[in-house]
N, CA, C and O atoms as a DFTB+ gen file, in Angstrom:
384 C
 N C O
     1  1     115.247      96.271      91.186
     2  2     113.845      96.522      90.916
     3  2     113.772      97.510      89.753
     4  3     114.618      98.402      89.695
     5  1     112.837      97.414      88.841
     6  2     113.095      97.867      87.468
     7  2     112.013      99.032      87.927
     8  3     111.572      98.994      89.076
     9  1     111.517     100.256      86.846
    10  2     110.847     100.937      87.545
    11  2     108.845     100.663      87.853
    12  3     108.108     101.516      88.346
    13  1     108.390      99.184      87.360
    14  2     107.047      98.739      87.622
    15  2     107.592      98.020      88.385
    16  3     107.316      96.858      88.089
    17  1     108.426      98.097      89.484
    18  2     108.521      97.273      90.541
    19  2     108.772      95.765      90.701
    20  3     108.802      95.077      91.721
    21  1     109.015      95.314      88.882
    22  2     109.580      94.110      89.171
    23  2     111.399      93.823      89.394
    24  3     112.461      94.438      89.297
    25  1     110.868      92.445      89.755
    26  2     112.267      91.637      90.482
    27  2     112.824      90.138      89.317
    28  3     112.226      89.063      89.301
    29  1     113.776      90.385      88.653
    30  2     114.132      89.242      88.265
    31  2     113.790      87.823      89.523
    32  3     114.290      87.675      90.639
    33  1     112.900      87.065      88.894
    34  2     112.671      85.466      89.851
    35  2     114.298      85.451      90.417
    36  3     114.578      85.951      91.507
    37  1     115.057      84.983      89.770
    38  2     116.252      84.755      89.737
    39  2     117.028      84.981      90.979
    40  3     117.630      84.201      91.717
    41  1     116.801      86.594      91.013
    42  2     117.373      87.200      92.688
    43  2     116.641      86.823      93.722
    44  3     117.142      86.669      94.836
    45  1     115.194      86.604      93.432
    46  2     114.548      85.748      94.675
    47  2     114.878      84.204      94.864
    48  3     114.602      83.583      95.890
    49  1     115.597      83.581      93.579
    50  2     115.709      82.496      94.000
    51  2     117.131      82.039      94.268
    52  3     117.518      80.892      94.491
    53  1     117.703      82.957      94.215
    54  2     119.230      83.483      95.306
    55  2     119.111      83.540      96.775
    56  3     119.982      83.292      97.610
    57  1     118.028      83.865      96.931
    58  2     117.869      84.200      98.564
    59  2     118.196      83.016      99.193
    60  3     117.906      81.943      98.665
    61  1     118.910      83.094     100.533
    62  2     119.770      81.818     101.042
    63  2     117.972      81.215     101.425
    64  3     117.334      80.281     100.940
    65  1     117.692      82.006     102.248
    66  2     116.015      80.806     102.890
    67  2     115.342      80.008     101.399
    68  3     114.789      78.908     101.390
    69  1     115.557      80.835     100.296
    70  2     114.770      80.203      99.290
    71  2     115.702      78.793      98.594
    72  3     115.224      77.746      98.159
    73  1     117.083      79.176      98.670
    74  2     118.143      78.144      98.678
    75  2     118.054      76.826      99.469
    76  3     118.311      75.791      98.855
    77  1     117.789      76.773     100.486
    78  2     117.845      75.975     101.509
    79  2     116.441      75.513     101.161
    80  3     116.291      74.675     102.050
    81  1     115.504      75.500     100.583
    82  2     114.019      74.766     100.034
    83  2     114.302      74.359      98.769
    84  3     113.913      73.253      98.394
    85  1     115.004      75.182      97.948
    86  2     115.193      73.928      96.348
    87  2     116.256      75.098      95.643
    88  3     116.096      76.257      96.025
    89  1     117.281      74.835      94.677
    90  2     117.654      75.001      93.774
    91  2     116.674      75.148      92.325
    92  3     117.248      75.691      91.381
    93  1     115.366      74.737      92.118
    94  2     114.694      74.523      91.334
    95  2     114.501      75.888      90.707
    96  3     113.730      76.480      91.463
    97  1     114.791      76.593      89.800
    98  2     114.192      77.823      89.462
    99  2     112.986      78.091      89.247
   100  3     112.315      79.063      89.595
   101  1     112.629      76.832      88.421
   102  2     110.743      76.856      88.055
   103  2     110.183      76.317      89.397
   104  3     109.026      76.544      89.752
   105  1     110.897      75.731      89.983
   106  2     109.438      75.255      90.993
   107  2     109.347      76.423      91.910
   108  3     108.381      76.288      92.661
   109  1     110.134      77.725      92.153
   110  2     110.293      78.944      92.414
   111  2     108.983      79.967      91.720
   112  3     108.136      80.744      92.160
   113  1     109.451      79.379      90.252
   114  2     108.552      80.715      89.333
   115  2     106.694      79.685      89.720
   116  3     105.614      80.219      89.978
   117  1     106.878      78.778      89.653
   118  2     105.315      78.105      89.470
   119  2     104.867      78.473      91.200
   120  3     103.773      78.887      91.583
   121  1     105.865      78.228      91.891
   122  2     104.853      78.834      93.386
   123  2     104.671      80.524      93.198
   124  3     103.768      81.204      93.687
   125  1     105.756      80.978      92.376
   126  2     105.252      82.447      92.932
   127  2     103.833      82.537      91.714
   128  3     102.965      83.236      92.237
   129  1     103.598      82.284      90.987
   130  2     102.809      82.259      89.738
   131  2     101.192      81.628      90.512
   132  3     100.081      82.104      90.280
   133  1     101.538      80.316      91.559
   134  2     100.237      80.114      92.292
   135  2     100.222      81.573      93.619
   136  3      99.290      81.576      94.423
   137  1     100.739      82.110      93.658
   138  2     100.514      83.199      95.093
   139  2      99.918      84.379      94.548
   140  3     100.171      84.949      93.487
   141  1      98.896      84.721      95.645
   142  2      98.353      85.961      95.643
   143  2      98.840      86.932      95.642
   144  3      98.366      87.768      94.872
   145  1     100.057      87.335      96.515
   146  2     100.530      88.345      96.785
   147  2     101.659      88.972      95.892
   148  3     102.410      89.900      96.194
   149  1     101.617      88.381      94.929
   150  2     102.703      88.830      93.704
   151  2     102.383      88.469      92.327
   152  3     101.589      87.529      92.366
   153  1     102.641      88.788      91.187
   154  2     102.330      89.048      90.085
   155  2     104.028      88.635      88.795
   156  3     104.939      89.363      88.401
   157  1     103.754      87.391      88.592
   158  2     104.660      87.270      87.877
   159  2     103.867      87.896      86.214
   160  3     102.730      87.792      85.755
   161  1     105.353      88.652      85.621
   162  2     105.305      89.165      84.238
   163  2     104.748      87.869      82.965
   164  3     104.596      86.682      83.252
   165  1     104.567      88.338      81.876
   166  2     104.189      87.244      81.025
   167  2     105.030      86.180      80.429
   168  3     104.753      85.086      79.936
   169  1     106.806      87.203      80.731
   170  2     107.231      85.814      80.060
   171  2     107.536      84.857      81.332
   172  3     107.668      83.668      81.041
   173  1     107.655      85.167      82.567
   174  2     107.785      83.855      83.736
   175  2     109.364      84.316      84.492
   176  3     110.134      83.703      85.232
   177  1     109.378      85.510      83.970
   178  2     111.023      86.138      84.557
   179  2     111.240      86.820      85.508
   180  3     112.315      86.820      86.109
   181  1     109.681      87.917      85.969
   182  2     110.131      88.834      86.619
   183  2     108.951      89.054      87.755
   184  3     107.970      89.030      87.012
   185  1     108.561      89.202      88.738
   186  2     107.757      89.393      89.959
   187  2     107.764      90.521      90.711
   188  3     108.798      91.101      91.043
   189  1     106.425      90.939      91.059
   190  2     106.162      92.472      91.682
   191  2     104.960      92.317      92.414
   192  3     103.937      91.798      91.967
   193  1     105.169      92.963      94.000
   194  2     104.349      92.808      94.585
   195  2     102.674      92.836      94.393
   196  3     102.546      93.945      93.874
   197  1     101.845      92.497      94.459
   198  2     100.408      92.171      93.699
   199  2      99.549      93.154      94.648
   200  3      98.480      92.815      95.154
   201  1     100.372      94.866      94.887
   202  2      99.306      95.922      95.608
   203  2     100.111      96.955      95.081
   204  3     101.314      96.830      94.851
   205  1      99.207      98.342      94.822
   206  2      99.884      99.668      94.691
   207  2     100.831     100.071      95.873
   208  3     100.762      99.691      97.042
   209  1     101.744     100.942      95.290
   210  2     102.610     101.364      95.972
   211  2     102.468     102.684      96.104
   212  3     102.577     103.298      95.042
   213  1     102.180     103.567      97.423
   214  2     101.351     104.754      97.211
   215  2     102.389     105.584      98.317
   216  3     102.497     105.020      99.406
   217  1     103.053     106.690      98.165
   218  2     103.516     107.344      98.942
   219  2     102.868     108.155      99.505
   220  3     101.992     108.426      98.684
   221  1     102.579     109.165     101.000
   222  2     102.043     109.955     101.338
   223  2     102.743     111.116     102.065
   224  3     103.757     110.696     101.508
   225  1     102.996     111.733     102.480
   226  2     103.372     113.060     102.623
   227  2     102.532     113.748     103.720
   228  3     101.547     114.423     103.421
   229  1     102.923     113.574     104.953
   230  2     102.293     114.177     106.070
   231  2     102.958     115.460     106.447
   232  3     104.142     115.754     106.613
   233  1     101.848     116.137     106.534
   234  2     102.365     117.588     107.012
   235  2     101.419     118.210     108.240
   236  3     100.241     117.972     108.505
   237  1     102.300     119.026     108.836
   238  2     101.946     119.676     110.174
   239  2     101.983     119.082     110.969
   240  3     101.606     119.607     112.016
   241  1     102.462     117.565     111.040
   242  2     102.380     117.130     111.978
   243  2     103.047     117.394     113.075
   244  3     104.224     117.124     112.837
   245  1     102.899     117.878     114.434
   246  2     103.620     117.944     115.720
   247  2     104.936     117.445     116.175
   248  3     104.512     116.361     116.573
   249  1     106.129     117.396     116.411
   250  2     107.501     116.705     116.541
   251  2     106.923     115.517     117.605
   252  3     107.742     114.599     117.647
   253  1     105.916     115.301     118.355
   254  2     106.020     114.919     119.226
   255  2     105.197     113.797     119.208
   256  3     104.875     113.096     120.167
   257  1     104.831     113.666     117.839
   258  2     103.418     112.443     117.536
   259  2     104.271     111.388     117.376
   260  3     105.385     111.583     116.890
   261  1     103.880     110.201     117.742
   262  2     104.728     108.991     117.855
   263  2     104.205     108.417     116.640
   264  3     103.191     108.678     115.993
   265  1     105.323     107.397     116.445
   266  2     104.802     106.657     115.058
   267  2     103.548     105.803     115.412
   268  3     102.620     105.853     114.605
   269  1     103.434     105.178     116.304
   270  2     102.571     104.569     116.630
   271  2     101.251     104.787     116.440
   272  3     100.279     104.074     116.187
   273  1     101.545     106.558     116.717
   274  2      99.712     107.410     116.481
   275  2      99.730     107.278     115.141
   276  3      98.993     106.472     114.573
   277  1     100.380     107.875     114.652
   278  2     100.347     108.030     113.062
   279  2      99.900     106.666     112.327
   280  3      99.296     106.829     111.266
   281  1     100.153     105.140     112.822
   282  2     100.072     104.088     112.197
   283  2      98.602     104.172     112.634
   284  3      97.661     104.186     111.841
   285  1      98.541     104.202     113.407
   286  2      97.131     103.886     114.120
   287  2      96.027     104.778     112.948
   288  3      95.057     104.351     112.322
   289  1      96.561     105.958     112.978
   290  2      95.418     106.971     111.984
   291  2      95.671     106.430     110.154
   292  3      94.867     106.607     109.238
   293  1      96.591     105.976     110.099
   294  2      96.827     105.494     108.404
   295  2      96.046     104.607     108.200
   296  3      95.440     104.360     107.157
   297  1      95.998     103.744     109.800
   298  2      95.253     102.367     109.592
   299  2      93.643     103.029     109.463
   300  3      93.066     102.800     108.400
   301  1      93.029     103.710     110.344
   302  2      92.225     104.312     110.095
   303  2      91.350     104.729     109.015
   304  3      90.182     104.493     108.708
   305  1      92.137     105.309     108.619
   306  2      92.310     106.032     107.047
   307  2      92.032     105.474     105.726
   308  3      91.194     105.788     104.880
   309  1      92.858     104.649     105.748
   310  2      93.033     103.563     104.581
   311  2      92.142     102.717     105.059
   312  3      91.484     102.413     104.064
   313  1      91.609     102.015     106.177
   314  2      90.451     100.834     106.692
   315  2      91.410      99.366     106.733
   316  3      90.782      98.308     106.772
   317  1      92.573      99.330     106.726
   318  2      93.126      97.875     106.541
   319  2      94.651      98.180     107.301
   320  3      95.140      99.267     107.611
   321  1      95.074      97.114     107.436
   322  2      96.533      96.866     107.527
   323  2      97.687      97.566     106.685
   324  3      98.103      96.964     105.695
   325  1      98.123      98.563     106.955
   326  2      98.851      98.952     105.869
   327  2     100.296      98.856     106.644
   328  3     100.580      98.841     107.842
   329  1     100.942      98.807     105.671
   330  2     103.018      98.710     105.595
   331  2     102.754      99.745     105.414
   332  3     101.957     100.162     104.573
   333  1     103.553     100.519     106.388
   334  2     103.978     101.770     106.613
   335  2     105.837     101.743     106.766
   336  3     106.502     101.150     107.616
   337  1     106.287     102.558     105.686
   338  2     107.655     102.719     106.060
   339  2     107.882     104.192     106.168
   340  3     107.575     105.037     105.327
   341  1     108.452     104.375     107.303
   342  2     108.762     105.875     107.652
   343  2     110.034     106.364     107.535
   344  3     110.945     105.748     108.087
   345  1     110.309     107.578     106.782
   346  2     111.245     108.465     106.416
   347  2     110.946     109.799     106.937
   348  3     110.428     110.706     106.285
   349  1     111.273     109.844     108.033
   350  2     111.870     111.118     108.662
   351  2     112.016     112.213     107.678
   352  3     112.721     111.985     106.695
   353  1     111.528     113.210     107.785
   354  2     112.448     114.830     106.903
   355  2     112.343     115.193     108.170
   356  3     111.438     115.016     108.985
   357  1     113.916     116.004     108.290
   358  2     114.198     116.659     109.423
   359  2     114.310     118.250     109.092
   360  3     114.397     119.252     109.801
   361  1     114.281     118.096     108.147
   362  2     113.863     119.661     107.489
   363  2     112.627     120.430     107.194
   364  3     111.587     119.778     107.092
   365  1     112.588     121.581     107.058
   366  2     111.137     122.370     106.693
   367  2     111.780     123.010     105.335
   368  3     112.888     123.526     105.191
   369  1     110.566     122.780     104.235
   370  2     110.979     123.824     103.013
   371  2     109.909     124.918     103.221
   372  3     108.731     124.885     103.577
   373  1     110.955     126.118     102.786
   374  2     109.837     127.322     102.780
   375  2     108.864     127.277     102.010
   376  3     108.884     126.800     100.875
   377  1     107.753     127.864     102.669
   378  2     106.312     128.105     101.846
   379  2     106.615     129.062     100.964
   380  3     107.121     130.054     101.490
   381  1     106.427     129.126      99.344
   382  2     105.715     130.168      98.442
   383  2     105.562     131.649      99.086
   384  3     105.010     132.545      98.447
């Protein structure tokens, strides 16, 4: 992944599930090119998911809040379905 989040087609059309539907490279690039959810580049090479990628940074939160709450309040928050991937810090940095 380059740093605007694209993907050479190419490595997606490596993927064994995408293998097992066609060898075709273009008939690869022309479906991802009809899909919503991704954004092929101009020359037809490279694909990136078709939503911002937004990190957030929760603090104070309690050791004892389950992810579950937390999804529940993001969902909240944001008003939609969100992909949530969670990374643990098991550390505290000192305050200033």
């Amino acid at each position: 992944m380059d740093p605007d989040q694209f993907v050479d087609i190419a490595t997606i059309a490596n993927f064994n599930q995408v293998k097992r539907l066609t060898n075709d490279i273009n008939l690869v690039t022309l479906v991802l090119k009809e899909s919503s959810n991704v954004q092929v580049d101009l020359q037809g090479k490279k694909v990136r998911p078709n939503h911002a990628r937004s990190t957030v940074i929760l603090r104070e939160i309690p050791n004892n809040t389950s992810k579950e709450e937390i999804e529940v309040s993001m969902t909240i928050l944001f008003r939609s379905d969100t992909n949530i991937l969670f990374k643990p810090i098991h550390h505290c940095l000192e305050s200033f």
